[in-house]
Structure formats: structure tokens, C-alpha cells
SERO-596009 format. One record per residue (C-alpha): residue number from 1; residue in three letters; x, y, z. Coordinates in Angstrom, 2 decimals. Layout:
n;res;east;north;up
NUM;ALA;X;Y;Z
...
END
This chain:
n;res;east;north;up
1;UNK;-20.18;-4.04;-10.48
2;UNK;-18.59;-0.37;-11.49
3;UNK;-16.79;0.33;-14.49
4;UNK;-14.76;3.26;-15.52
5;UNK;-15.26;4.52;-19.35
6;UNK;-12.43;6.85;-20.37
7;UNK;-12.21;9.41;-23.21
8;UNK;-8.33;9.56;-23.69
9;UNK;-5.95;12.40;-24.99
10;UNK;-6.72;15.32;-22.41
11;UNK;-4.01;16.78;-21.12
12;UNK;-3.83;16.98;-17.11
13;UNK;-3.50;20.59;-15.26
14;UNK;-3.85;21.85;-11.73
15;UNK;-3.56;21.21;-8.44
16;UNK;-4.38;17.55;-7.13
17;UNK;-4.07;16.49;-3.28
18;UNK;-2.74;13.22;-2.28
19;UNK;-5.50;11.71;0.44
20;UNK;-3.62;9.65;3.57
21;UNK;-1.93;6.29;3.12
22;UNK;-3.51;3.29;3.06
23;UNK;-0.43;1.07;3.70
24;UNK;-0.01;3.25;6.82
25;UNK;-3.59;3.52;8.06
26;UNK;-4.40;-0.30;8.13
27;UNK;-1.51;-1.54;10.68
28;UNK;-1.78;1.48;12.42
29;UNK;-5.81;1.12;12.80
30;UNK;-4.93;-2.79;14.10
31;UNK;-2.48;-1.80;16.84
32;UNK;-5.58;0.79;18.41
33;UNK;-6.28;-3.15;19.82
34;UNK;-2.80;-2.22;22.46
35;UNK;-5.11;-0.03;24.56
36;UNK;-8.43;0.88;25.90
37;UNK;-7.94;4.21;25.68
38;UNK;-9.34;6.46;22.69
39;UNK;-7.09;7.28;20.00
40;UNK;-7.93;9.90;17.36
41;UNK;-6.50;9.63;14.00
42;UNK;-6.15;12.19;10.89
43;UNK;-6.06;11.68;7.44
44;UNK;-7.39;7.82;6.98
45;UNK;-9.03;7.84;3.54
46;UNK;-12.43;6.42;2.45
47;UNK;-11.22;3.75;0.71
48;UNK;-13.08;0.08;0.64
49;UNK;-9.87;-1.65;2.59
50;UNK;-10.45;0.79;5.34
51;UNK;-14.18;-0.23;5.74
52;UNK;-13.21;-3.92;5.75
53;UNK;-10.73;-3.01;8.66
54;UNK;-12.97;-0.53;10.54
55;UNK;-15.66;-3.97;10.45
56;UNK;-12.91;-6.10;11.82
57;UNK;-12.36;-4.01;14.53
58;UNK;-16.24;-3.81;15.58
59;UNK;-16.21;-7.56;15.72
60;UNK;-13.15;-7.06;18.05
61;UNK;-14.91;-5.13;20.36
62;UNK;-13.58;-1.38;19.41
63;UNK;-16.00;1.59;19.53
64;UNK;-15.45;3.34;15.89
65;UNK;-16.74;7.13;15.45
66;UNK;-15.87;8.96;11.63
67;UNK;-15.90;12.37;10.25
68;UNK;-14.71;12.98;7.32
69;UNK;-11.12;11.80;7.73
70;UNK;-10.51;11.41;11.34
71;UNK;-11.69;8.67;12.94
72;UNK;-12.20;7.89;16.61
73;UNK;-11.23;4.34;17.80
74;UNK;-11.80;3.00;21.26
75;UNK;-11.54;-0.40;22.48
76;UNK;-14.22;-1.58;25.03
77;UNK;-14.72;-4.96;24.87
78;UNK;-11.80;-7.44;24.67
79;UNK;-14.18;-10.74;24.94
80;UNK;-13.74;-12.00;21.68
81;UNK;-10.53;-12.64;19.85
82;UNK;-11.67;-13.95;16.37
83;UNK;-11.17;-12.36;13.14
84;UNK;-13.53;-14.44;10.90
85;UNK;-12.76;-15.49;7.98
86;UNK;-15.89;-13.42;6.07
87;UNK;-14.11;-10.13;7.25
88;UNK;-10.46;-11.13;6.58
89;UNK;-11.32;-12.87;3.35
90;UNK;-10.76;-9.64;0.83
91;UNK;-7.69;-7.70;2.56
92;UNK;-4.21;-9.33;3.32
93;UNK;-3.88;-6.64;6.14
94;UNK;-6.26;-7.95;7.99
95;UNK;-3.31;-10.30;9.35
96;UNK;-2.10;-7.20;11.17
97;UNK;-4.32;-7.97;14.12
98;UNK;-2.67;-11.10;14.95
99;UNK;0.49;-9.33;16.84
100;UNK;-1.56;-6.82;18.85
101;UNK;-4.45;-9.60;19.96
102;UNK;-1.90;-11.81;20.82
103;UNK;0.48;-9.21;23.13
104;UNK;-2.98;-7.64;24.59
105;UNK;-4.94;-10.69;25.08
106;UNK;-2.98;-13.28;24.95
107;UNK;-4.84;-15.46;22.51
108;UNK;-6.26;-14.81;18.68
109;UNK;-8.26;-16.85;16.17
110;UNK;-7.29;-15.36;13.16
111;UNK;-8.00;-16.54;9.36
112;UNK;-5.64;-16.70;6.59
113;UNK;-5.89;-13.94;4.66
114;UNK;-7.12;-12.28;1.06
115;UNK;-6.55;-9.92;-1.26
116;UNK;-4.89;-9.12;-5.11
117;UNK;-4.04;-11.33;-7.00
118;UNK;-0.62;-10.31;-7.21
119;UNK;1.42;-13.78;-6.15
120;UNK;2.42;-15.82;-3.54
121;UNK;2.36;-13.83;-0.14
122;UNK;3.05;-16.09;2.79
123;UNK;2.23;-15.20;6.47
124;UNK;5.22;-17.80;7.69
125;UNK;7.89;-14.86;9.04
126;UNK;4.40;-13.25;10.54
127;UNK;4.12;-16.86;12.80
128;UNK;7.63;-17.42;13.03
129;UNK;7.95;-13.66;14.54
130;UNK;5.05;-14.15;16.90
131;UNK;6.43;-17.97;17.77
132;UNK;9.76;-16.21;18.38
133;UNK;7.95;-14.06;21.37
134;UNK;6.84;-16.96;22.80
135;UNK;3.29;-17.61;21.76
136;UNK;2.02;-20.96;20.68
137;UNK;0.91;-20.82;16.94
138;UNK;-1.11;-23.34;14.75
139;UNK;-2.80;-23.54;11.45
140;UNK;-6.49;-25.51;11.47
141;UNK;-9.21;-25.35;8.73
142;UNK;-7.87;-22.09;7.72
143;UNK;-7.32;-20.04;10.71
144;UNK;-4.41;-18.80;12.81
145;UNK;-4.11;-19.69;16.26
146;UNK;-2.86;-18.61;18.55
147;UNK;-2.25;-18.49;22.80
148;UNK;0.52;-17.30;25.75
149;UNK;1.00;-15.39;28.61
150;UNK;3.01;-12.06;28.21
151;UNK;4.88;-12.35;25.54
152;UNK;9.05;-12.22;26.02
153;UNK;11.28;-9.92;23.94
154;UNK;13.84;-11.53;21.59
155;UNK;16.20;-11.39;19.04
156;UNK;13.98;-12.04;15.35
157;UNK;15.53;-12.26;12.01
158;UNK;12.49;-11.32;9.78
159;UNK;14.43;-11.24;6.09
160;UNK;12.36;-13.94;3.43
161;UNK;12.76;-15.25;0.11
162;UNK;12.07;-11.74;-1.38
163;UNK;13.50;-9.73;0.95
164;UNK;12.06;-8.18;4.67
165;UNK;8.15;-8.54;5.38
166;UNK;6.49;-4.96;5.53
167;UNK;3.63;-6.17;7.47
168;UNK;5.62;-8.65;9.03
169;UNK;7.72;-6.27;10.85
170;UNK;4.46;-3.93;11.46
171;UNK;2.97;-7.01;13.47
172;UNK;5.87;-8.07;15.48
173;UNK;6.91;-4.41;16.49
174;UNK;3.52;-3.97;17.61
175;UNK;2.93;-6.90;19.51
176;UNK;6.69;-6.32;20.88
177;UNK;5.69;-3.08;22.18
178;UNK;3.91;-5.01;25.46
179;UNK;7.06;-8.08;25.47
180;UNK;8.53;-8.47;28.69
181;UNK;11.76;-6.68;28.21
182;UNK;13.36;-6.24;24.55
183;UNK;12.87;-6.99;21.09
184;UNK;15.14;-6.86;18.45
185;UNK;14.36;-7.13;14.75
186;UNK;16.90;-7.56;12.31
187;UNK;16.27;-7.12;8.60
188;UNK;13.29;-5.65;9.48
189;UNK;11.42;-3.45;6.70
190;UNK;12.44;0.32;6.40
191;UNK;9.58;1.48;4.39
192;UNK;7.76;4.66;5.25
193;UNK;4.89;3.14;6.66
194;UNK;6.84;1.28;9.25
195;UNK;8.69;4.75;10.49
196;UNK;4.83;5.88;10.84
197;UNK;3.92;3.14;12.26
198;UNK;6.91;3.58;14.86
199;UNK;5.96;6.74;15.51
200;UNK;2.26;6.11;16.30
201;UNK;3.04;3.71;18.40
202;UNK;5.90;5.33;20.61
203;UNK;2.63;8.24;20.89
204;UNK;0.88;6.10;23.00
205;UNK;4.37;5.15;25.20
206;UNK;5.60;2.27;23.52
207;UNK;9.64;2.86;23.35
208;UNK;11.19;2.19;19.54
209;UNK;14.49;2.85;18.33
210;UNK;15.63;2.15;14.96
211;UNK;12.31;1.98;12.68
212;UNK;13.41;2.42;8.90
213;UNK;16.29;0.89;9.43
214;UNK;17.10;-2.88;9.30
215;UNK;17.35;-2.98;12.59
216;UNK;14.73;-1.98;15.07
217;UNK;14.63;-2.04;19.13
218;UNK;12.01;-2.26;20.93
219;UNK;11.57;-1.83;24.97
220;UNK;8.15;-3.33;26.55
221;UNK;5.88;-1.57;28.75
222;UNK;3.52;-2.98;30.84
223;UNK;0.59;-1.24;28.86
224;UNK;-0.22;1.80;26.39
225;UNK;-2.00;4.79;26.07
226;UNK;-4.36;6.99;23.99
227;UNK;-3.28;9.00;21.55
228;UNK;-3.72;11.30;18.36
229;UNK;-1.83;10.78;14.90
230;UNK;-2.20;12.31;11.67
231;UNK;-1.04;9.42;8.62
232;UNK;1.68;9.82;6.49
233;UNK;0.52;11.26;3.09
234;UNK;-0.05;7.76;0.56
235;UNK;3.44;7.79;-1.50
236;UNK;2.04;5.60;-4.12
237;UNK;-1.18;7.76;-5.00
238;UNK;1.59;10.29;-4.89
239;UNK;3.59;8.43;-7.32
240;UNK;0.95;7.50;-9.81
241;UNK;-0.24;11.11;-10.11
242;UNK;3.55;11.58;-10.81
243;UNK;2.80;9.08;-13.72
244;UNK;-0.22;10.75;-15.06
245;UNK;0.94;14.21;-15.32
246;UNK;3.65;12.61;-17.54
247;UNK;1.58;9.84;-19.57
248;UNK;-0.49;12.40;-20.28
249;UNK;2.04;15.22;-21.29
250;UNK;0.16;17.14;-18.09
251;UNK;1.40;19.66;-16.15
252;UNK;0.61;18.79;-12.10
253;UNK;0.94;20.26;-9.07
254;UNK;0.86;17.65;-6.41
255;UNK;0.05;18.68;-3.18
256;UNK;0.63;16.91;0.18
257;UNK;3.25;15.18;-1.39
258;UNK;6.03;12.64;0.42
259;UNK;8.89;13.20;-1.88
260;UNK;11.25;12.40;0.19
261;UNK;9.81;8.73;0.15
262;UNK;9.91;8.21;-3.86
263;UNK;13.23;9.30;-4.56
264;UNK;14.12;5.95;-6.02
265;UNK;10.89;7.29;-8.35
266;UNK;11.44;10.37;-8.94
267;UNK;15.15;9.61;-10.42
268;UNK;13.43;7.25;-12.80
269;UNK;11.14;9.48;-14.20
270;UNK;13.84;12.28;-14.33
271;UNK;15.73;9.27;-16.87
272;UNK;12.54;9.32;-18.95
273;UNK;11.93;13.02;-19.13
274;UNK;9.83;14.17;-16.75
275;UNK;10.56;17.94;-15.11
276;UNK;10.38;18.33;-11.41
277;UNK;9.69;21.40;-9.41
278;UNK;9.77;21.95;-5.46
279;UNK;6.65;24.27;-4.87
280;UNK;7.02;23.72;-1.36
281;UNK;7.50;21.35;2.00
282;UNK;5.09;19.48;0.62
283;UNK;3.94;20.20;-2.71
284;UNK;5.77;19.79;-5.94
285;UNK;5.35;20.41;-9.86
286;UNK;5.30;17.33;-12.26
287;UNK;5.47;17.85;-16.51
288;UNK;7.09;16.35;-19.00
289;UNK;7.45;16.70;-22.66
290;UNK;5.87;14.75;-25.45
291;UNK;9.15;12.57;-25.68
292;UNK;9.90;9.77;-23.50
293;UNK;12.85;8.37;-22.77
294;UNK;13.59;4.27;-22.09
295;UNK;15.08;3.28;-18.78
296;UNK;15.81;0.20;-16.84
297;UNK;14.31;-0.86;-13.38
298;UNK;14.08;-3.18;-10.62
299;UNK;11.69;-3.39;-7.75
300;UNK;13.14;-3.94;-4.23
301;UNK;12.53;-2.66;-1.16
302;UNK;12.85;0.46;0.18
303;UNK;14.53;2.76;-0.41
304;UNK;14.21;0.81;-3.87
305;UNK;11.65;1.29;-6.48
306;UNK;8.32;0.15;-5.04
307;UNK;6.97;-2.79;-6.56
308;UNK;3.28;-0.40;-6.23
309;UNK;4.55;1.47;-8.56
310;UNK;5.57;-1.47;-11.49
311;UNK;2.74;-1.48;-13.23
312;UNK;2.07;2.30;-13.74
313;UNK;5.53;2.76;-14.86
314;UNK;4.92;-0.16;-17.08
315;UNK;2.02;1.78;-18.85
316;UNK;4.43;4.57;-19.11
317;UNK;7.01;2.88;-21.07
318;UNK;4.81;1.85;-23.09
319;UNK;4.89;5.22;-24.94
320;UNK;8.72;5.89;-24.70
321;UNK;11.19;5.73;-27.75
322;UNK;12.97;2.72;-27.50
323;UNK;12.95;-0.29;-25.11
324;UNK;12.54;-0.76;-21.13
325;UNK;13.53;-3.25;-19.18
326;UNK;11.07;-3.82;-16.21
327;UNK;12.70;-6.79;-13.37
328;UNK;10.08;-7.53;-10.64
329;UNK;11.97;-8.56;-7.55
330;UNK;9.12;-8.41;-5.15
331;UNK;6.15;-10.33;-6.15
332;UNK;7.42;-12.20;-9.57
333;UNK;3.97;-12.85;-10.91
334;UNK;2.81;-9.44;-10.53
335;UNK;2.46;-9.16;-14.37
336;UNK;-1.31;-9.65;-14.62
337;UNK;-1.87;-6.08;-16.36
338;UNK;0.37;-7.45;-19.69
339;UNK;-2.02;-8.87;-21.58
340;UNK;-4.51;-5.88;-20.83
341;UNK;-2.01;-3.15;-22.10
342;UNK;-1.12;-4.71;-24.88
343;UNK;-4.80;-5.23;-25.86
344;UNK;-4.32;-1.66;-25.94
345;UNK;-1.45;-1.77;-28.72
346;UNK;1.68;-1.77;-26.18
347;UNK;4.67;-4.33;-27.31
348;UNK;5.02;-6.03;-23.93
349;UNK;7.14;-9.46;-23.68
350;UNK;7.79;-11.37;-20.53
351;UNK;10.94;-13.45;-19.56
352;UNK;10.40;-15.12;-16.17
353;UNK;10.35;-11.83;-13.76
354;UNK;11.43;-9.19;-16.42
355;UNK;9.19;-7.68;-18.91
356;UNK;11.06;-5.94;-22.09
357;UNK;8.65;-2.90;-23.21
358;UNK;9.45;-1.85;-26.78
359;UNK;7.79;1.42;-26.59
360;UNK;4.82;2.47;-29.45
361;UNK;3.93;5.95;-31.14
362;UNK;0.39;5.43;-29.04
363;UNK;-1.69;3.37;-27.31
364;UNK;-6.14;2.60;-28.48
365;UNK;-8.74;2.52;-26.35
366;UNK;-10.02;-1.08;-25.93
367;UNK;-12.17;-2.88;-23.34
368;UNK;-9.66;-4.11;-20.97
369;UNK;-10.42;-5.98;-17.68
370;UNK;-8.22;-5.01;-14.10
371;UNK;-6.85;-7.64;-11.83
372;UNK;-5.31;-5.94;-9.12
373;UNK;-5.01;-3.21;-7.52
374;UNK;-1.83;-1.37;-8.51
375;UNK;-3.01;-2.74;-12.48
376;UNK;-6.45;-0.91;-12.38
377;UNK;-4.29;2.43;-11.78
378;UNK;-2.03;1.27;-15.02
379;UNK;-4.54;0.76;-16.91
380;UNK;-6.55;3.93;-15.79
381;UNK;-3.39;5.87;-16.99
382;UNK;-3.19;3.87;-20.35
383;UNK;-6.65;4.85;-21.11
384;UNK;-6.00;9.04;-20.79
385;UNK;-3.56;8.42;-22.70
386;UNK;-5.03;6.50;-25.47
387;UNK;-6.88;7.61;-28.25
388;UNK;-10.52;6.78;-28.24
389;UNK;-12.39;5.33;-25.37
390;UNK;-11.26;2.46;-23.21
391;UNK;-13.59;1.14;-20.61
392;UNK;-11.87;0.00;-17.62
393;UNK;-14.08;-3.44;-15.70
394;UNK;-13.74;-4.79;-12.36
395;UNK;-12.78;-1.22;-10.96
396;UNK;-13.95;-2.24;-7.34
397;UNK;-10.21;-2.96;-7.12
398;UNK;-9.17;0.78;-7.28
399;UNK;-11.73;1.29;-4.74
400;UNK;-9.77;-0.40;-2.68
401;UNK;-6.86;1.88;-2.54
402;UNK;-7.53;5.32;-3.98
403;UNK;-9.76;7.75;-2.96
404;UNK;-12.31;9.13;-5.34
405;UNK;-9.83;8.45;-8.12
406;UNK;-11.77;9.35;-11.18
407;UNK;-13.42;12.38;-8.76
408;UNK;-9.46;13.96;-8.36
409;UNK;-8.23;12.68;-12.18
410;UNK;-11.52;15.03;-13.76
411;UNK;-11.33;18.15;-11.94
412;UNK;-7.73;18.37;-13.32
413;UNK;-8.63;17.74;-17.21
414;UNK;-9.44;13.58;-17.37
415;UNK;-12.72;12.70;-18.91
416;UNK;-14.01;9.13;-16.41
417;UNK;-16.96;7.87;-16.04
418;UNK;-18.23;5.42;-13.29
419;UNK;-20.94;3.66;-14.91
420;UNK;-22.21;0.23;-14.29
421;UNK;-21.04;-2.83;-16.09
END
């Protein structure tokens, strides 16, 4: 198991690319399973979630071909319709095959899901959206299943407890792209990844109207077509290399970068102090001075702050001069990375879903362990910050959704080391 060991206090400078989004390549890879055709896609990173899914869809009968970042997917086998359990186990994603086996073959065995430990995450609007289309779900000894004929278009209400379902939306919209006549979503998700999603799949003929907006259309077809698509750019990476240039009083350029996705971010950071220049289209500069202000801030959906993005702005705060108030509307429990930071020194309380930050002069280095994904970026950005060394265990969770992380952090001024625990 890797480790990172981190020699805090450099300052960050240069250019640093964001890689493709994950949140956008994993339903997107899953709905490939609405054709037979080959579809080419651009800009899928290397990460460890991708692997998992690129399995998955071997043991669902797709052809897989990768260079680099494109990848070549090509369905030619439909005969089995299981996603076992020992491939869906470590990824919640996985669950995005369930819509697209169901519309395209009409029946799935698919198991309940994994991934961070990060709070409840219940797949109940995903069955309820695919029951809704007129498929035949049930639940034994762990797996999803599921049979029908074509599925039938209809009106879905997808909103939940905490708001809309991201992947919820991403697996009825694609398994409503072969309905028998049309689909309507209401409170569906508007994140980025869904409009990508949307767009992908309208490539290969499917007819959308409305994604990234609560209210999405969708017109079946009677089948799909190949295609090629180049992934959005990942607006979380995006948004924790925001973070770093500022925790580390840096001075970034951040290239292939969605800003018009983090806005809700951006105008945070702005609050605590952190400069912004357009470079261009899709590049911009990131610095901030040695002062931080506090700020208040809630996750919600988008166009809200990204819950994603808590935990490194968490780390942040940490440093500024005064106290934060951090509300987590998404995923309530998602607090896991406390107790590590304030190993570190940080002044962190938590009331039910809010988290007061009284902000410290610095932060130490300190053996601290990760729990999640989102949490080993926090604490990566704690430890350049620190002073002294902090080693960083359990990173295989940062594996799972940045790309070379510590390989882009040192050729811009971070001192990491991947060692072995």
C-alpha cells in the first residue's frame, strides 16, 4: 500500500494541466453498452476508477483498445448481463450500467455498489427511475435485478432527500434514450457532467433537450450509433489546483481549465483572497497573498458549491484569520478528514452538518491517515503547506480520482514522495 511523504512550505509556480473528468468519463464509458458500434473517446484519464470500469465493461462483452488517453470501446457480445459484485464492489459508478443494460438488453444483474466512505448514498431514485420506464426491479442477496421489454417513456420526478441524483439522472437519461416515445425528468441534476453526458449521447442520435437544467426531454430512437467525444476537462482537479496555488501562497497557471463550471468556487476564493486572471478560453492564473480571509459556505448542487470541493476548502480555512463556517448539505457525514487536519494543528469543531474552522498561524506535519477520496486531496494540500514533513497513508484513494497527482504537484515546486507504507 502507497504512501505520500511531503516536505511542506514550497511555494507552487507554473503551468499545470487539468487531465479529463472522471465524473464525466465513467457514465459516459457505461452508456458505450447503447450500441454495437465503435465509439472513440478523448481525454479519459488513467485513474484506478477508470480501470475498474474499463473491467466491467470486458465482462459485459465490449472490445476495449487504449492509447494514451483515447480509448476505443466496442460492444460485441451482449450474452451476459451481470455486473458482479467483485468488479462493482470499489466504485459507486459502477451502478451506471444498470440504465443502459436494461434499455439495450432488456434484463441486468447488477450488484449494489462501493466506494468512499463519504455517507449514506442510496440507489432507490436509480430503481424507482428505471421502475418508472417500465422494467421490473428487485433486490436479492445483494444484487439488482432487473427485466422488460422496450422500455416506455414517462414523466420521472428524480429530486431525494438531499437534493437531485447526479448519477441518477445519468442512468435514466441514458436508458431513456431507447424508451418508446418520451421521457421527461424533472428535478433532474444540472451538473456539468450531465450536459456532457447529454451531449455524448445525442452524438450517437439519441435526441435530448434540456440537460443542465431541472428539466430534461428525452425522445427514443429505435437504436444508436458510433461516435467520437472528447470529455469535459475534470472541474474538481481544476478546483483543487485552484486551492493549492493559494494554500500554498503559489502562483498557478491552470490550463485546460472549466471555469465556467466553478463559479460558485471561484467567488469563494475571491472572499478569501485569492487573485484571478483569464489567460485564455481555457486557461487561467491563480495567486493569492499570504493573508487569508474567513468566509461562509454551503454545499448544494450545482450551480452551488460542490460538495468535491468541501474538504479542500476546509484545509484552506484552516490557515485564514478568523473563523469559517463550513455547512455540508450533500453528504452530512462527509467530515472524515477532521480529525486528520487537526492532528495537523487546525481548530476544527463539528455541529451536526456544519464545521466552524477557527483559522491558525500554521499547520505541522504529522502522520495523518486519508479516508476518502476528496480528503486525501485535503490533506495532500495541508501537508505543502505545513511545516515539516507529513506523510500522507492509504493514498490508493487519490489514485482513484487524480491523475499522477504528486507527478503534476512536483514539476510546479511541491516536494511528494510515493513510497511504500
Amino acid at each position: 500500500m502507497d504512501m505520500f511523504r511531503i516536505q511542506g512550505g514550497t511555494r507552487l509556480r507554473g503551468d499545470i494541466k487539468v487531465s479529463g473528468s472522471k465524473n464525466s468519463s465513467l457514465p459516459i464509458i457505461a452508456a458505450c453498452l447503447l450500441t454495437n458500434e465503435k465509439i472513440i473517446l478523448h481525454d479519459i484519464p488513467d485513474l484506478a476508477d477508470i480501470r475498474h470500469t474499463l473491467k466491467l465493461m470486458e465482462s459485459l462483452g465490449a472490445v476495449i483498445s487504449r492509447k494514451g488517453n483515447k480509448l476505443s470501446i466496442q460492444v460485441k457480445d451482449e450474452s451476459n448481463s451481470a455486473a458482479e459484485y467483485e468488479l462493482v464492489r470499489k466504485m459507486r459508478a459502477s451502478i451506471c450500467v444498470l440504465g443502459p443494460l436494461l434499455a439495450k438488453r432488456q434484463q441486468c444483474k447488477v450488484s449494489m455498489p462501493g466506494g468512499c466512505a463519504i455517507g449514506d448514498r442510496p440507489v432507490d431514485l436509480h430503481l424507482k427511475g428505471m421502475e418508472d420506464l417500465g422494467a421490473k426491479i428487485h433486490l436479492k442477496n445483494g444484487y439488482v435485478l432487473g427485466d422488460c421489454g422496450r422500455l416506455q417513456g414517462d414523466e420521472i420526478f428524480l429530486g431525494g432527500a438531499f437534493g437531485s441524483t447526479v448519477l441518477g439522472t445519468a442512468n435514466v437519461m441514458s436508458a431513456a434514450t431507447l424508451a418508446a416515445g418520451t421521457t421527461v425528468i424533472h428535478s433532474a441534476a444540472c451538473e456539468p457532467e450531465i450536459v456532457d453526458l447529454g451531449n455524448f449521447l445525442n452524438s450517437m442520435g439519441a435526441k435530448i433537450t434540456g440537460h443542465g437544467s431541472p428539466c430534461v426531454t428525452i425522445v427514443g430512437v429505435k437504436s444508436l450509433s458510433g461516435t467520437t467525444h472528447t470529455v469535459m476537462p475534470d472541474r474538481i482537479e481544476a478546483g483543487t489546483f485552484m486551492v493549492a496555488a493559494a494554500i500554498t501562497n503559489g502562483d498557478l497557471n491552470i490550463l485546460n481549465c472549466p471555469t465556467s463550471s466553478l463559479m460558485a468556487v471561484i467567488d469563494r476564493l475571491k472572499r478569501i483572497g485569492v487573485d484571478f486572471e483569464n489567460i485564455d478560453k481555457n486557461s487561467v492564473r491563480v495567486s493569492a497573498s499570504r493573508r487569508l480571509n474567513p468566509v461562509d459556505l454551503t454545499t448544494q448542487p450545482f450551480p452551488g458549491f460542490p460538495t468535491d470541493l468541501q474538504a479542500q476548502l476546509m484545509a484552506l480555512l484552516c490557515l485564514a484569520d478568523g473563523n469559517s463556517i463550513i455547512t455540508e448539505k450533500i453528504f452530512p457525514d462527509r467530515f472524515m478528514h477532521i480529525a486528520e487536519l487537526n492532528r495537523m494543528g487546525a481548530r476544527l469543531r463539528k455541529e451536526g452538518p456544519t464545521v466552524i474552522v477557527e483559522g491558525v498561524r500554521e499547520l505541522y506535519g504529522a502522520p495523518i491517515m486519508a479516508s476518502d477520496l476528496r480528503a486525501s486531496a485535503a490533506l495532500i494540500l495541508a501537508g505543502m503547506a505545513a511545516t515539516g514533513q507529513t506523510d500522507v497513508l492509504r493514498v490508493y484513494h487519490i489514485d482513484r480520482g487524480y491523475e499522477q497527482i504528486e507527478k503534476k504537484l512536483n514539476a510546479v515546486g511541491a516536494q511528494i514522495e510515493r513510497l511504500s507504507e
